[in-house]
C-alpha positions in Angstrom: 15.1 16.2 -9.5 14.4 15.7 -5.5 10.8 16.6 -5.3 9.5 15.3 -2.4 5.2 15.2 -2.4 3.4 15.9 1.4 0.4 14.5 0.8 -3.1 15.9 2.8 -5.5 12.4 2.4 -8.2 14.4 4.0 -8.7 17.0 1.6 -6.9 14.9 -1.1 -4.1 17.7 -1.8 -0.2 17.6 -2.8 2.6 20.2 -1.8 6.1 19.4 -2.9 9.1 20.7 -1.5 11.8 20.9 -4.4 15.3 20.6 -3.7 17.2 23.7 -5.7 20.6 21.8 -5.6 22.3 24.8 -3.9 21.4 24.4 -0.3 17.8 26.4 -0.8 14.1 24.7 -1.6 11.4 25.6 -3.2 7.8 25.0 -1.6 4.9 24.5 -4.1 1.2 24.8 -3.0 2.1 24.7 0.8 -0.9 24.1 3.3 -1.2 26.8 6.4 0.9 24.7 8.1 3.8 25.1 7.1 5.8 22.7 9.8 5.9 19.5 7.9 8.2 21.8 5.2 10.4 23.6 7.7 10.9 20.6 9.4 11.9 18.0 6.0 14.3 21.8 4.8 16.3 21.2 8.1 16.9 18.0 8.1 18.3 17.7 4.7 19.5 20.6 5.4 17.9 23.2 2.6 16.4 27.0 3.4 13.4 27.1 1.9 13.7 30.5 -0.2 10.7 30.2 -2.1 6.9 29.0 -2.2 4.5 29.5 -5.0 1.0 29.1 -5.2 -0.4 28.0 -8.5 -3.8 29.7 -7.9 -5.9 31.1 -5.1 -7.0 27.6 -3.3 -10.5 27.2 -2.4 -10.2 23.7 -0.5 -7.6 25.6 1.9 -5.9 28.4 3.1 -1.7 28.4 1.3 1.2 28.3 3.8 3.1 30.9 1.4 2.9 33.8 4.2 3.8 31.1 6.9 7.1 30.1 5.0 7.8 34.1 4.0 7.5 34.5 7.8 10.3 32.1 7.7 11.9 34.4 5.4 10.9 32.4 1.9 9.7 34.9 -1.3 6.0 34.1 -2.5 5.9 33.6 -6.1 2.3 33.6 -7.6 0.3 35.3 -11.0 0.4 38.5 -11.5 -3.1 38.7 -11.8 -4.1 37.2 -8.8 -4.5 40.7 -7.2 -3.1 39.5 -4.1 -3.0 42.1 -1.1 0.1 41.0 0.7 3.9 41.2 -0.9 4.7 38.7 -3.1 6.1 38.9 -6.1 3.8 38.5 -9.5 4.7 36.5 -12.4 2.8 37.4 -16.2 2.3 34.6 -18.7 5.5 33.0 -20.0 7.7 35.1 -17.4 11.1 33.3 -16.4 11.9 34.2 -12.6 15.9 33.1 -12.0 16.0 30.0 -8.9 19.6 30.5 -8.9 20.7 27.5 -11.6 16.9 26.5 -12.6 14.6 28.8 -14.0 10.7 28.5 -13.1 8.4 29.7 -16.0 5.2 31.0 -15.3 2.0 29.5 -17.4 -1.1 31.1 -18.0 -3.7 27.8 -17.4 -7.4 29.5 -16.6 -10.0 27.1 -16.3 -9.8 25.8 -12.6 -9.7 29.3 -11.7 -9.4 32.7 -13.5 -5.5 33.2 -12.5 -4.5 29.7 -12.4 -1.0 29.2 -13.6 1.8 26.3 -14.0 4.7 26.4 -13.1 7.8 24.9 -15.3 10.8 24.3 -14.1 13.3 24.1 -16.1 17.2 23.3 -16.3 18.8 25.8 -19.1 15.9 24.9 -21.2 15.3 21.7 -20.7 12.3 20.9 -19.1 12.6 19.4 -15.9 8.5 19.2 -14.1 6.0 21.1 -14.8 3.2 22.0 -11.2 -0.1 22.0 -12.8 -2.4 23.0 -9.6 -5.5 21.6 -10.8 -5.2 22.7 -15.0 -4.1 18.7 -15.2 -4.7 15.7 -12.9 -4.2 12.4 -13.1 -7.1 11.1 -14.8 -8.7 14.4 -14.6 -9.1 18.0 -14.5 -10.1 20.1 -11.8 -13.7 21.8 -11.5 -14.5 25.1 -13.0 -17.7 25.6 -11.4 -16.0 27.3 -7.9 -15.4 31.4 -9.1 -18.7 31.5 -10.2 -21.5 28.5 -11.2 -23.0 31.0 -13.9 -19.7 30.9 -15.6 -18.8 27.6 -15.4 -19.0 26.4 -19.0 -16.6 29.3 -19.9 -14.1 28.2 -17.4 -14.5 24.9 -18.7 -13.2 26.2 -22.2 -10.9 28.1 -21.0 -9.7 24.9 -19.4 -9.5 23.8 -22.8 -7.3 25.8 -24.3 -4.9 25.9 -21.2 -4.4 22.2 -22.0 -4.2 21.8 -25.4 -2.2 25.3 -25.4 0.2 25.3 -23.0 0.5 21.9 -21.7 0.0 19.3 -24.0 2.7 21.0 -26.7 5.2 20.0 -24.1 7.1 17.1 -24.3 5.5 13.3 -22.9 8.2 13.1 -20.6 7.9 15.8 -18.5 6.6 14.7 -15.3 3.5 16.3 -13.7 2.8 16.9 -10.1 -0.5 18.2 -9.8 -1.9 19.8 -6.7 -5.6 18.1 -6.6 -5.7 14.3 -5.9 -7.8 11.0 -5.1 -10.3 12.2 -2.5 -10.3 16.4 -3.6 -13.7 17.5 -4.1 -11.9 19.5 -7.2 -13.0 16.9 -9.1 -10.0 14.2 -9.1 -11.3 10.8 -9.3 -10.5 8.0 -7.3 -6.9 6.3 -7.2 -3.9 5.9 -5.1 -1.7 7.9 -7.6 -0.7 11.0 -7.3 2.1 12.3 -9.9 2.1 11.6 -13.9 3.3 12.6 -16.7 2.3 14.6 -20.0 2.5 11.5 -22.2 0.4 9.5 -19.9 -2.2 11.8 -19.3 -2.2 12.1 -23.3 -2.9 8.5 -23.3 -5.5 7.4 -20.7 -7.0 10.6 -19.2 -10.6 10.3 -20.8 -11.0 14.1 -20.9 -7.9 14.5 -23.2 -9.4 11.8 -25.3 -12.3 14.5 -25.6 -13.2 14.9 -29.4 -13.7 18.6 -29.6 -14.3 21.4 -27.0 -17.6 20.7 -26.9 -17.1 17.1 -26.1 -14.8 18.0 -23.3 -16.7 20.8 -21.3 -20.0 18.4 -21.8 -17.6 15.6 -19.8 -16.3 18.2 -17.7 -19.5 19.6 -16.7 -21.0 16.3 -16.4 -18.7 15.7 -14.0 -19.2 17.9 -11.1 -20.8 17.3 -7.8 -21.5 19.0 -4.8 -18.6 20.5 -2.8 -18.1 22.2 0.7 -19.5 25.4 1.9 -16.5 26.6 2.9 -14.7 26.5 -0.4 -16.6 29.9 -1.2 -15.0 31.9 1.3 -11.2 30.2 0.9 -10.7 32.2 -2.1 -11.2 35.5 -1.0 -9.4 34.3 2.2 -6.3 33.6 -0.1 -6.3 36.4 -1.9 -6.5 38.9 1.1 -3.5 36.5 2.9 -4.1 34.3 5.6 -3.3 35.9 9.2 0.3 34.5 10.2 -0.1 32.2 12.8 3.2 32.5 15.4 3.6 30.5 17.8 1.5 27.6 16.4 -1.8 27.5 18.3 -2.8 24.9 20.9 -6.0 24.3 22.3 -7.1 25.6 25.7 -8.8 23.5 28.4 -12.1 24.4 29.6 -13.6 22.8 32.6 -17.2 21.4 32.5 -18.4 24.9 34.0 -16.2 27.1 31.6 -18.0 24.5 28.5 -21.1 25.0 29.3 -21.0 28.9 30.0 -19.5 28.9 26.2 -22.5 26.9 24.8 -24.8 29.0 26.4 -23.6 31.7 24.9 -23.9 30.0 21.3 -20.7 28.3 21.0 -21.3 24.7 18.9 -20.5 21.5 20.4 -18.3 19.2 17.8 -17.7 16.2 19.3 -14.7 14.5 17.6 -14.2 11.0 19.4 -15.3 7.6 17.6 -18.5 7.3 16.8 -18.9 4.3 19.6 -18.2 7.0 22.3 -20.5 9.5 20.8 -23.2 6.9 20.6 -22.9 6.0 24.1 -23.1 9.7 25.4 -23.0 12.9 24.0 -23.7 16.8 24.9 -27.0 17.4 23.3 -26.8 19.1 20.4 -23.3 18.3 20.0 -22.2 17.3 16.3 -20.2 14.4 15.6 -17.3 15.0 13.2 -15.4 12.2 13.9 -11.2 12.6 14.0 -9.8 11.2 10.7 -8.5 13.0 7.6 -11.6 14.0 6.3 -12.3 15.6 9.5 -11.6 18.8 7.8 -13.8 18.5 5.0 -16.9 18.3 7.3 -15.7 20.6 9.8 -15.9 23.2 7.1 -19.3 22.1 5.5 -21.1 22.0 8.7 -20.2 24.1 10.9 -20.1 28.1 10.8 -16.2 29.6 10.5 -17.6 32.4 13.0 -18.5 30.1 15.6 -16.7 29.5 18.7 -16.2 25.7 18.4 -16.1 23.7 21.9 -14.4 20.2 21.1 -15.2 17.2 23.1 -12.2 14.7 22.3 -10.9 11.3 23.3 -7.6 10.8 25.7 -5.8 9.0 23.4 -6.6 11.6 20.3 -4.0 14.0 18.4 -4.9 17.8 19.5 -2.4 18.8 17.6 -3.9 17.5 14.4 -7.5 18.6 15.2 -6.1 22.2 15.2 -4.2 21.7 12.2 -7.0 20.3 10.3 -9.3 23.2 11.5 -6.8 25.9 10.9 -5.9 24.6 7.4 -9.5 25.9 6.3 -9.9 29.0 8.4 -11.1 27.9 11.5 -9.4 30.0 14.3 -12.5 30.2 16.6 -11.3 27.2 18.7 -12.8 27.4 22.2 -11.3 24.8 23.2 -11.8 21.2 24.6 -13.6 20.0 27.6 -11.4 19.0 29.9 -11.8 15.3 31.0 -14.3 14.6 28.8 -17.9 13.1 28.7 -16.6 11.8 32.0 -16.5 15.9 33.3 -19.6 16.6 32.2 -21.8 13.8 33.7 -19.7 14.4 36.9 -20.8 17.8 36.7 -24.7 16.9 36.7 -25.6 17.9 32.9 -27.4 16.2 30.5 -26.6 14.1 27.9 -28.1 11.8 24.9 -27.5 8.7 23.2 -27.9 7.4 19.4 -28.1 3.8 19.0 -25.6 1.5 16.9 -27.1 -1.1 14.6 -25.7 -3.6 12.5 -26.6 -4.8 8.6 -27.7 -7.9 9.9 -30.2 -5.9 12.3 -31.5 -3.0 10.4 -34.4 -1.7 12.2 -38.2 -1.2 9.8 -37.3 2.7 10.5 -36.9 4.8 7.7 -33.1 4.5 6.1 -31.8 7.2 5.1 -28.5 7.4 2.8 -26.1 10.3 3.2 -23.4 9.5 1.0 -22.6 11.7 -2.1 -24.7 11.4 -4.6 -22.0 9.0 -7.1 -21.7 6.7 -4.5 -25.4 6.1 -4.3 -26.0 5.5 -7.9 -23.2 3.4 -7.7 -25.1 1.1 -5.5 -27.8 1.8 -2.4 -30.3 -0.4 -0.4 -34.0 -0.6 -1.6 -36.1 1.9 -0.4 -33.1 4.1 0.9 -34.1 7.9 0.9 -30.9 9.7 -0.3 -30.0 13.3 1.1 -26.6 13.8 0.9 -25.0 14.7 4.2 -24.2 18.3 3.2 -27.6 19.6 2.8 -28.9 17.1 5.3 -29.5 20.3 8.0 -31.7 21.4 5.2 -33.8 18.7 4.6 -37.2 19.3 5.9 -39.1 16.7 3.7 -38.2 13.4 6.0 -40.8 11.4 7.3 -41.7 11.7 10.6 -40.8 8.6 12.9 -37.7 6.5 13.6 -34.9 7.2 11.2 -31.9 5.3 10.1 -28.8 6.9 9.1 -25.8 5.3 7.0 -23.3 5.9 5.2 -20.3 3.5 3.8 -18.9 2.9 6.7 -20.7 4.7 10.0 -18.4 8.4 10.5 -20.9 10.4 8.1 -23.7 8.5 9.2 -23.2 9.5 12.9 -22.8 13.6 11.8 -26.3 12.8 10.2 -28.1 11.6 12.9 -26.3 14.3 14.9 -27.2 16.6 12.5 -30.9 15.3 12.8 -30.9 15.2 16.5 -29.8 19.1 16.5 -32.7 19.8 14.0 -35.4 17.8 17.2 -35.3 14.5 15.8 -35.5 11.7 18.4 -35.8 8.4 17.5 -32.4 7.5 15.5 -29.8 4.9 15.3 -26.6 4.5 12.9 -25.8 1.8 10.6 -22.6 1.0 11.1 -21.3 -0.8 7.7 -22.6 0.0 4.2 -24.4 -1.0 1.6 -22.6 -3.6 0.9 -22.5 -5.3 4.2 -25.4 -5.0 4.2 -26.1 -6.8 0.5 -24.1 -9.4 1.5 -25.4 -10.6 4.4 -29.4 -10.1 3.4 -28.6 -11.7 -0.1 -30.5 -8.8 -1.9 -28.8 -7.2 -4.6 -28.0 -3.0 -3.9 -29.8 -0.8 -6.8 -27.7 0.8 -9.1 -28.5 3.9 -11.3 -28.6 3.1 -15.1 
């Protein structure tokens, strides 16, 4: 088969874009922009006729209305209770591809409708798109329809595999949705595609002694996870608004900026974390530009906010709206034109956070915002740990100077900005991690037993 993966590093996601051998595609788990698709269809050259969602995503918002604006079909389960046309496949249903047959599969556990999708030639299997039911080394989290039932999805989760997935044959290759770097629970690892036989052999939850054993790993397993994933699901389910043309964003001078934040627009201020340091809109919050940019966007900042971006010359706009768009965020102000540069020509205000390195780390009060497995794995003495999440919640920090770090500096700079926001004055950034840090002091990092 030609199945060709798009893979999302931010949110740690997979599409594919199957090639039906008569001239048509098929679009599995599509993002809300749907470009990257269109644009691989038309130079091959396929019409993309379908797009199916495997369940209703709570890490983004599905391309399947973008690509039926295209004229594509949505194919998803029946019990999804989606509110826009598609059409609904029950458990074990055949729908006719023209020459391959996809077969729906009832896999509850990630979420209540989940299903896979089998593909099959005649009736030979041919791949089977397991959403999050199976991952490679993993399976994805049941704790996002409802934390209270979280055990029973877990079983359920169970059953899907040892069901409907694993009495298929090894060789049938697996492309799952979830990946390295999904907070749905994938772990980390440059792979993204398997295959039943592997999974059998080296996925530690399949190597699960009894039900018990798994949901105990399972469960074990889950951390904290973005705000914004408990709105997605609804926002799937109703049908994300079309979006035609594809936005842009607008320019606002330094006058038009300010009017905006005075009227309770936030500041995100997307450039390095050098440029931020060195000048900033106060109260600004820095989510620096890289593929995780989407992640924090959505765990810090309210969807129903107008958003003001402060971005570098040499920066991709057209990926900032993408990333934000991808997870609901169609509030987009805009950006100040010209810069920082605009607004101190203008005559208002700014601030500044000061850089430090491991080999200079200040007496001030460190404090670690990485997620909470990255910390056990190995943190500096006397670190305080908040993870940068709930950071805007802590109100138990000790009052004086404050460090902020993360791995590398990016989270650690939407800390302090975070802090700053909340009053806090007297902050600086590591920038390098723990381990930097280790090795140049000579002390080993504390690990949790």
């Amino acid at each position: 088969m030609n199945i060709r993966a798009f893979v999302d590093e931010g949110l740690g996601n997979s599409a594919y874009l199957v090639d039906l051998g008569d001239g048509r595609a098929l679009v599995v788990d599509p993002s809300r922009d749907s470009r990257p698709y269109l644009e691989a269809a038309r130079r091959h050259p396929l019409d993309v006729a379908f797009t199916a969602d495997t369940h209703l995503h709570a890490d983004f918002l599905s391309g399947s209305r973008q690509l039926a604006a295209h004229g594509a079909q949505i194919l998803a389960s029946a019990e999804g209770d989606r509110a826009f046309p598609h059409r609904g496949l029950h458990d074990g249903e055949d729908f006719d591809l023209g020459g391959l047959t996809l077969r729906a599969l009832a896999t509850p556990g990630h979420t209540l409708e989940h299903v896979s999708f089998l593909l099959l030639e005649d009736a030979k299997p041919l791949a089977l798109f397991t959403g999050g039911a199976l991952l490679v080394g993993a399976v994805a989290r049941t704790d996002l329809v409802d934390p209270d039932r979280t055990e029973e999805l877990a079983r359920q989760a169970y059953r899907s595999l040892h069901q409907r997935i694993l009495v298929l044959p090894d060789d049938v290759p697996l492309y799952p949705t979830h990946g390295a770097g999904s907070f749905c629970s994938a772990p980390a690892g440059a792979e993204r595609t398997t295959t039943i036989g592997r999974e059998r052999a080296s996925n530690p939850l399949l190597a699960a002694q009894s039900e018990d054993a798994f949901v105990a790993m399972l469960v074990a397993s889950l951390g904290s996870y973005p705000t914004y994933f408990r709105r997605l699901a609804e926002a799937n389910r109703r049908g994300p608004r079309v979006l035609r043309p594809w936005p842009s964003l607008a320019q606002l001078d330094a006058r038009e900026a300010r009017t905006r934040l005075d009227d309770g627009a936030v500041a995100v201020d997307v450039r390095p974390i050098e440029d931020y340091a060195a000048g900033h809109i106060p109260g600004a919050l820095s989510i620096a530009l890289r593929p995780a940019f989407a992640t924090w966007l959505g765990w810090l900042v309210d969807s129903e906010q107008d958003v003001v971006f402060v971005v570098g010359a040499d920066q991709d706009r057209d990926d900032l709206v993408s990333q934000a768009l991808k997870i609901g965020y169609e509030k987009l102000a805009g950006e100040l034109t010209g810069g920082m540069a605009a607004w101190r020509m203008a005559g208002y205000a700014e601030r500044r956070i000061d850089l430090v390195s491991a080999a200079e780390l200040p007496s001030s009060t460190l404090v670690d915002v990485r997620q909470t497995s990255e910390f056990s794995a190995g943190h500096i003495p006397h670190a305080l740990h908040r993870e940068l999440g709930s950071l805007a919640g802590s109100r138990d920090l000790p009052d004086g100077p404050l460090t902020v770090m993360c791995e590398h500096g990016p989270r650690g700079m939407t800390g302090a900005s975070l802090l700053e926001r909340a009053g806090r004055r007297e902050l600086s950034v590591l920038v390098g991690g723990p381990r930097e840090w280790s090795a140049l002091s000579g002390t080993q990092l504390i690990s949790a037993a």
